[in-house]
N, C-alpha and C positions, 0 to 999 in steps of 0.2 A: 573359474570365478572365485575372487577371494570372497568368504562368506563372510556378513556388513553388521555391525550390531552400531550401528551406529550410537479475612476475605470476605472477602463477607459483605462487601459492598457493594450495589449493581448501580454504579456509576454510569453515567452514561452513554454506553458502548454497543455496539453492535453489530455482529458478524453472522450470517447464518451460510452454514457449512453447506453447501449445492449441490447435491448427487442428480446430473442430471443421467435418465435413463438412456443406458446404451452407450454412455461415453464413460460410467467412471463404474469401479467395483464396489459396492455395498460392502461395506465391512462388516464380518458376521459377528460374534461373540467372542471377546478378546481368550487367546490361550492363555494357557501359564506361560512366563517368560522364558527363554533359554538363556542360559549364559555364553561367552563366548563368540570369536570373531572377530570379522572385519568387514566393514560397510565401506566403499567405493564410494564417495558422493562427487558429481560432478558441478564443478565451477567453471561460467564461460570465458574468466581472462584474470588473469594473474593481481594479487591486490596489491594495494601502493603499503597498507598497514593494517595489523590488524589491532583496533583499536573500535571499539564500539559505540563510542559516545561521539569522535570527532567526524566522523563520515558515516551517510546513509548508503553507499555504496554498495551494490548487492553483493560481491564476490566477500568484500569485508565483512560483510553479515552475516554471509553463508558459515563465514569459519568463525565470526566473533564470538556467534551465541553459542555455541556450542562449549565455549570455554568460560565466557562473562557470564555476568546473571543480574536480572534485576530484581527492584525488591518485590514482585509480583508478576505473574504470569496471567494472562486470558484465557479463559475458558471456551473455548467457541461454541463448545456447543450447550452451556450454559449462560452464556453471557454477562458471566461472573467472575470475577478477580480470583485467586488463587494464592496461595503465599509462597516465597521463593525463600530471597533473603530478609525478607521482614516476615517473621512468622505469626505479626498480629497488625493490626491497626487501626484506630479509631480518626472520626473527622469532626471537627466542631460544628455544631450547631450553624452555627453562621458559613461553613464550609475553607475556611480560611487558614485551617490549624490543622496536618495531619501528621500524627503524632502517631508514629513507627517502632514496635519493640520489634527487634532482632534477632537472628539468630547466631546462634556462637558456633561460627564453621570459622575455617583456617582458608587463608589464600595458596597457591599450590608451589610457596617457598615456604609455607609452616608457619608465617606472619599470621597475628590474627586479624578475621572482619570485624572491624570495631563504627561507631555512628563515626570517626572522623571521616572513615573512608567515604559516607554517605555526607556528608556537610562538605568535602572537598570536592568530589565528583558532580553534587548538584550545584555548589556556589561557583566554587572555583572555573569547573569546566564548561559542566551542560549550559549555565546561564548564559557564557560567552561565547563559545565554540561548539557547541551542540546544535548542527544544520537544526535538527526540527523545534527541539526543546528552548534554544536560545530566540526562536524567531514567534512562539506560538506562548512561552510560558515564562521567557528569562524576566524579560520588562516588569510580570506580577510578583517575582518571588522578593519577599523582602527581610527573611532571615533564615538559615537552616540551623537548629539550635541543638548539642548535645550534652543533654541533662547528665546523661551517664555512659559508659561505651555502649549498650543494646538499647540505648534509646536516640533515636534522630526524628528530631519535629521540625518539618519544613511549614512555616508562615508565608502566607500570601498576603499581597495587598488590598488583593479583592478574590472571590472566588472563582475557580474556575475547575467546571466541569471533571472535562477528560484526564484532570493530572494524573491519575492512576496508570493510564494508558501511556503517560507520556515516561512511565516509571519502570517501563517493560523493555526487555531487551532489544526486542522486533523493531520497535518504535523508538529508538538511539538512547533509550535509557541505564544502558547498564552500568553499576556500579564498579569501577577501577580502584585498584591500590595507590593508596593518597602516599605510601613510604616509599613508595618507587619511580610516582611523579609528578611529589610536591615539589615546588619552586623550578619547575624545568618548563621547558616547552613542552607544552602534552604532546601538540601535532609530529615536533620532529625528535621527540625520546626514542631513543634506541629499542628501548623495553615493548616497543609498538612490532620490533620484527621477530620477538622472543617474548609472549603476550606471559601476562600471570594473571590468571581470573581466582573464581571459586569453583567455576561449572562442575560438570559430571566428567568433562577431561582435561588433559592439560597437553598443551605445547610439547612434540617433538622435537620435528625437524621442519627444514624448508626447502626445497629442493624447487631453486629460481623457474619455473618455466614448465614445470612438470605437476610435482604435488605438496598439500602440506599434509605431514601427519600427526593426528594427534592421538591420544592415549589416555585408558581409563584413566583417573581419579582415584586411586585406591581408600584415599580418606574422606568421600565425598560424605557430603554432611546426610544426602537421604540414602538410606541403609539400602543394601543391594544392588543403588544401581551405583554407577551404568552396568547393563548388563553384555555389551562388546565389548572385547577389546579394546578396539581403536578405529577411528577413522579417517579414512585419505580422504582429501579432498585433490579431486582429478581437472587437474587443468585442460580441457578440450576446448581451444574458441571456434573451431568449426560447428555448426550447428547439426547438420548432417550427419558429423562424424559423432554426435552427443548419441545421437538414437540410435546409431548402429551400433555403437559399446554397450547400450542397455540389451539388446535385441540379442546381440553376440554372449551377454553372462559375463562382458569385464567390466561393466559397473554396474550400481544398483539403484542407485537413487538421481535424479536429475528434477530442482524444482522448476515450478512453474518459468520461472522469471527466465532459465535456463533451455527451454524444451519448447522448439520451434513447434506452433499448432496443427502444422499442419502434416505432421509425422501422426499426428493422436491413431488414426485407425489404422497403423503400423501395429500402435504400441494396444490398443484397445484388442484386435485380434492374436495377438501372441497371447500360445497359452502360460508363459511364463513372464509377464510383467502386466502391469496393471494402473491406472490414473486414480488419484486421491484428491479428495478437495483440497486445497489449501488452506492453512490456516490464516495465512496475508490477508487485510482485505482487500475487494476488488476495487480496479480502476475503470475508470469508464472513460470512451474515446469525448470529446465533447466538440461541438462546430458551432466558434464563439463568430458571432455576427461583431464586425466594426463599427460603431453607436456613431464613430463621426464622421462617414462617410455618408452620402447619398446613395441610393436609396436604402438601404439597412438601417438609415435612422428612423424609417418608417416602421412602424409597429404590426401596421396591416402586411408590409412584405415580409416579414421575419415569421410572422402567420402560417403565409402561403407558401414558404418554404418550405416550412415546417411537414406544413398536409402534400409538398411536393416529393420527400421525403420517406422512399421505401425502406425502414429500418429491417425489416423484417429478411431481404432481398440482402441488405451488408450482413447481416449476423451470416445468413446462409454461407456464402459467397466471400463476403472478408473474413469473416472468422470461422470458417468452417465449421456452421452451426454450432458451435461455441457459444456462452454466454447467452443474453437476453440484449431483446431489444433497447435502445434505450427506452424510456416511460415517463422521465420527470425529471427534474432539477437536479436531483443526484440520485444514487443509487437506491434500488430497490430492497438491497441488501442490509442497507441499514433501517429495518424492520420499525426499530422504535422512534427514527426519526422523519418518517413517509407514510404520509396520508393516502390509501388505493386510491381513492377518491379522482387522484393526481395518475393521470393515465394518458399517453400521448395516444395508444389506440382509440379511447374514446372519444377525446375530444380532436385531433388532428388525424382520424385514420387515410390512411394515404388516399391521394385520389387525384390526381396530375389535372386532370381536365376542372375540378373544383377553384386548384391553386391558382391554373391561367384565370379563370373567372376570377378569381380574389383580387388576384394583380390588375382585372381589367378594371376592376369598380375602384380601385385605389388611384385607379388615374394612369397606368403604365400599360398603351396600348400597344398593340404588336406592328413591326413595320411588317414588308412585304414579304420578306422571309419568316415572319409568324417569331420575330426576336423582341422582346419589348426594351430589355438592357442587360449589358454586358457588366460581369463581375469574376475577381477573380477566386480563385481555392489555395491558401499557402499550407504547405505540412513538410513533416521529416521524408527526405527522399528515401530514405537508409529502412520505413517501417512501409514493410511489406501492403497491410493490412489497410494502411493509411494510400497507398497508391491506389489499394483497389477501392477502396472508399470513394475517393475521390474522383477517378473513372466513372464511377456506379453513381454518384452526384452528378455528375457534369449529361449523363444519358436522361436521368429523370426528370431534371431542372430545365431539361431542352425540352420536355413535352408540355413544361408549363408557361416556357416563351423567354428562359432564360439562359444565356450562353456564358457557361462557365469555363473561365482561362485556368487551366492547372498550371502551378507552381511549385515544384518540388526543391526542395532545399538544403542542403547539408544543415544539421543543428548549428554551428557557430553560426550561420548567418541568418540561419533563421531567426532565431532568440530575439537577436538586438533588432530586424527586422519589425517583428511582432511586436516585442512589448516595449522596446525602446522609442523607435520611430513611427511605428501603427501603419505601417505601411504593407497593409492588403484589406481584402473586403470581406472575405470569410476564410479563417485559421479550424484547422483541426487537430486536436493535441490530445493525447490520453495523460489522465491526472488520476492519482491515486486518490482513491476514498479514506485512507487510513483509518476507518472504519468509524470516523465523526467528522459529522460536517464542522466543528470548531475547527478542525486540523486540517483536515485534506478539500472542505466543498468551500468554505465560506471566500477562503481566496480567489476562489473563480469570481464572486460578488459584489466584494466589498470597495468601498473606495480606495482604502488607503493601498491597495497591492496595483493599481494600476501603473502600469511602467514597470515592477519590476516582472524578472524573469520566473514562467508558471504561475502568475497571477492573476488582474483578473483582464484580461486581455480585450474585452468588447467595450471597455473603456466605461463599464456601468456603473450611475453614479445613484444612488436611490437614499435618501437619508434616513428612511424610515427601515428600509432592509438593513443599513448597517447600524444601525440601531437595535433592532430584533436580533443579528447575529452575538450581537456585544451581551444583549439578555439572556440567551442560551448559553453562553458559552460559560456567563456567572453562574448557572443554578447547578445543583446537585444532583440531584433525581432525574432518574430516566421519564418518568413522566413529565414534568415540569419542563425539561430541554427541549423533550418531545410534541410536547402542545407549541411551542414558540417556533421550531423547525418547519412543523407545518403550517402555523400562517405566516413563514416565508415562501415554502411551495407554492403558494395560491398566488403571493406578488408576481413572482417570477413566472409561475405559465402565463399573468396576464402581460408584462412587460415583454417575456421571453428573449433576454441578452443575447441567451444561449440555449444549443440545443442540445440533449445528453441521447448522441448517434446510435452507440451503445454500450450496454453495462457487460464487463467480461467478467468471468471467473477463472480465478485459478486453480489448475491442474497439474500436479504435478506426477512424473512419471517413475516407477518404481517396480524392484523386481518384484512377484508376489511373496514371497519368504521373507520379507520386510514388513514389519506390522509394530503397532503398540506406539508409534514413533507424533502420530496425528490428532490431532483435536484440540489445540493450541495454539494462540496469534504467533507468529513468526512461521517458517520454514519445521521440516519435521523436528522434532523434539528425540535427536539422538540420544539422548539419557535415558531417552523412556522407552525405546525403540530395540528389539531384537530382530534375528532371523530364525524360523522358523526351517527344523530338516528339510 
C-alpha cells in the first residue's frame, strides 16, 4: 500500500458530526502530524473538468477542493466559519455588505490572489454558471467591489443568510484564477483539464481512465502543510471492487458519496480501516405526495399514510441501520433550524390498523378484497435503497387498504416525468440538505421551483410558507433564521406535502493510519490530513 497523506461569524449553518455507536470510530486525541506520503483516494467515475465553481459534480469535487479554495471553510464541529482565502471579514449591520480582507498567497503559476480574482469568480462566473450559487444567490448580488487588491466587498440587494456557506469550496464556491479565465469560456477553457488553484496541492498529471495526481504545494500560504506528498485520486466505478481495494491496503480513503452501505460491516470489522462522519451535510430520502391528483389531495390521506409508514423498518432494511428515521420536514441535523417538538414518532407513530381507520372516517371504504384505492410509487430504478423503500411501502400501505403500483425508472425519464408532466401519485427522491434549508429544503416547498427538476414536486402551493422561507433566508442570525424555520415546521406537519422517509448520514470509509483530514464541510480536508506509522 502506498502510504496517503493526503471568522467569526456563526451565520446560519448547521451540521452536526454523527458518531453513531457501533458503526463509526471515535476519534481519540489528534497526534502530532507526520510528514510525508501518499494517500490513494478513491473516485467512482472519471470527471468531465476540474473546475469547482461550474459543476457540483461529485468526482469534480473530489479533486476540485483539494487544489481550489474558498474564502472560508466550516467548522463542523463548531458551526463556525473559519478563514481560508479571506483571513478576516466583517458584515454590515443590515447584512447586505460583506466586506472581505485577503490573504496575500500566490496561485500555483506564482500569479498573485488578488480581490480581482474574487470580483471575477463571483460576478463574472458563480452569479451565472455556478449550479448552486447562480440559482440560490446570483439574482441577490448587486456588486462585487474592489477597493484595493486584499480587499473584495460583495453587496447584495437584500440580505441573505447562508452566503458564507455559499463561499466554501464543498458548496461550488471556490475562488479561480480571473488571468487564466477572463474573457473565455470558463465551462470549456482548456485550464479546467490542467486546473491552477491556491490549495494545499497542485495539479500533476491525468491519466484518462485510471488516476489523477496531485502534489504538495511547496508554497502553500499555511506553513507546514500539506503534510503528504501527494495524492492519487483512483478511478474504480465498480462499487464492490471500491471496498475490496480499501480492505486489500491499495487504497485509503473512499468518501461517503463513493462507498456502497452496504459493504460498512466489512469495513467496520477490519482491523485496519475504519468509517468517519462526514463533513457533507446529510440528504434525506423524502416521499413527495402529488397535491393534484385524487386522493392525495386530501390532507386526512397524506395523514394516514404517514402513520401507515414503518420508518423505523426502511432505516433497518434500506439502509442498513444507517442514518435516522425520518422525523420532520427536513433534517434533524440541522439542529439550529428544528423544533424536537416536530417528531413524526410522536405524532404519527406507526400503526397500520389506525391508518385503515383514518382512511375509513375520511370516506375511502375498503372493497371486498379489504383495497380502499389504488396508487402509484415512481423512484430511480438504478438506487438500490429506493427499490427496497418502495417494496417495504407497497407491504405496509397494503395492511392499511391501499395498493401500491411500483414504478421504477431510469433518471432521464423519470425527471421530466415527475416535475415536468406530474405524472405519478407518490415520488420518492433523496435531496441534499446542504446543511440549510435556504439551499437544499426550501425547494422541496416553495412555489416558484414547481416544474422544475429537484424541486418542489408535490406541486405545493402555500403563500404564507413561501413567504416565511423568503424571511429566513433574509436574516442573519442563527437565531432569528431559526425561530422562522420552525414556524414553517409546524405548517408543514399540518399540511404535510411531504414525507421526510428518512434522514442518512454520511460515512466515509478509511484506512486507520489516516487521521487529522475531518471535521470540515466538504470531503476530507487532505491538507490537514496525515498517515499515521
Amino acid at each position: 500500500m502506498k502510504s496517503l497523506r493526503l471568522g467569526l461569524t456563526q451565520i446560519c449553518v448547521g451540521i452536526v458530526t454523527l458518531c453513531l455507536a457501533g458503526t463509526v470510530s471515535a476519534q481519540q486525541a489528534t497526534p502530532t502530524p507526520k510528514r510525508g506520503g501518499t494517500v490513494v483516494w478513491v473516485i467512482a467515475s472519471e470527471p468531465s473538468v476540474i473546475n469547482p465553481v461550474t459543476t457540483t459534480a461529485t468526482p469534480e469535487t473530489n479533486v476540485s477542493c483539494n487544489l481550489f479554495e474558498g474564502l472560508v471553510v466550516l467548522n463542523v464541529k463548531t458551526n463556525k466559519f473559519e478563514p481560508l482565502l479571506a483571513e478576516s471579514w466583517t458584515i454590515s449591520p443590515d447584512g447586505k455588505t460583506y466586506t472581505f480582507k485577503l490573504r496575500k498567497t500566490n496561485w500555483h503559476d506564482g500569479r498573485p490572489f488578488t480581490s480581482e480574482d474574487v470580483r471575477y469568480t463571483v460576478a463574472d462566473v458563480m452569479v451565472k454558471v455556478g449550479p448552486l450559487f447562480a440559482a440560490q444567490v446570483g439574482k441577490l448580488v448587486e456588486a462585487v467591489e474592489t477597493p484595493d487588491l486584499q480587499t473584495a466587498v460583495i453587496r447584495l440587494k437584500e440580505a441573505y443568510g447562508p452566503l458564507l456557506l455559499t463561499l466554501t469550496c464543498a458548496f461550488n464556491g471556490a475562488m479561480i484564477p480571473s488571468h487564466l479565465f477572463k474573457d473565455t469560456d470558463v465551462r470549456a477553457n482548456p485550464v479546467n483539464q490542467k486546473p491552477v488553484g491556491t490549495g494545499p496541492f497542485k495539479f500533476q498529471d491525468w491519466a484518462r481512465g485510471d488516476h489523477i495526481t496531485l502534489v504538495r504545494n511547496e508554497n502553500y500560504w499555511d506553513a507546514g502543510k500539506p503534510y503528504l506528498d501527494s495524492v492519487v485520486m483512483k478511478i474504480i466505478p465498480n462499487g464492490a471492487s471500491r471496498t475490496q481495494a480499501l480492505l486489500a491496503g491499495e487504497v485509503d480513503y473512499i468518501p461517503f458519496t463513493a462507498f456502497p452501505i452496504n459493504d460498512g460491516k466489512l469495513i467496520d470489522t477490519n482491523p485496519k480501516t475504519k468509517r468517519e462522519a462526514t463533513g457533507l451535510p446529510s440528504s434525506q430520502l423524502f416521499g413527495f405526495f402529488n397535491l393534484k391528483r385524487k386522493p392525495l389531495d386530501d390532507v386526512r390521506v397524506r395523514h394516514a399514510l404517514l402513520t401507515a409508514t414503518d420508518r423505523n423498518y426502511i432505516r433497518d432494511n434500506a439502509f442498513f441501520g444507517l442514518g435516522r428515521p425520518g422525523q420532520s420536514p427536513w433534517a434533524t441535523l440541522i439542529e439550529w433550524a428544528h423544533d424536537p417538538a416536530i417528531n413524526y414518532d410522536e405524532s404519527h407513530p406507526f400503526n397500520p390498523e389506525k391508518a385503515g381507520q383514518m382512511l375509513e372516517e375520511a370516506g375511502y371504504k375498503a372493497d371486498a378484497s379489504g383495497i380502499r384505492f389504488s396508487i402509484n410509487i415512481v423512484y430511480d430504478a438504478a438506487r438500490p435503497e429506493q427499490n427496497q423503500t418502495a417494496s417495504a411501502l407497497k407491504a405496509m400501505w397494503r395492511r392499511a387498504g391501499v395498493d401500491l403500483q411500483l414504478v421504477a425508472l431510469e433518471a432521464a425519464v423519470l425527471l421530466p416525468r415527475v416535475h415536468k408532466d406530474s405524472n405519478f401519485d407518490f415520488h420518492i427522491s433523496a435531496y441534499s440538505s446542504y446543511a440549510d434549508p435556504a439551499i437544499g429544503i426550501g425547494r422541496s416547498y416553495i412555489s416558484s421551483t414547481i416544474g422544475g427538476n429537484f424541486g418542489n414536486a408535490a406541486s405545493y402551493s402555500n403563500s404564507e410558507v413561501d413567504a416565511l422561507f423568503n424571511k429566513a433566508s433574509a436574516l442573519t442570525t442563527l437565531e432569528e433564521r431559526g425561530a422562522v424555520y420552525k414556524q414553517i415546521e409546524v405548517i408543514l406537519m399540518r399540511d404535510l406535502p411531504a414525507i421526510m422517509v428518512h434522514e442518512n448520514v454520511g460515512l466515509d470509509a478509511a484506512n486507520k493510519k489516516l487521521v487529522g483530514g475531518w471535521g470540515w464541510s466538504g470531503n476530507l480536508r487532505a491538507g490537514n490530513a496525515w498517515l499515521e506509522p
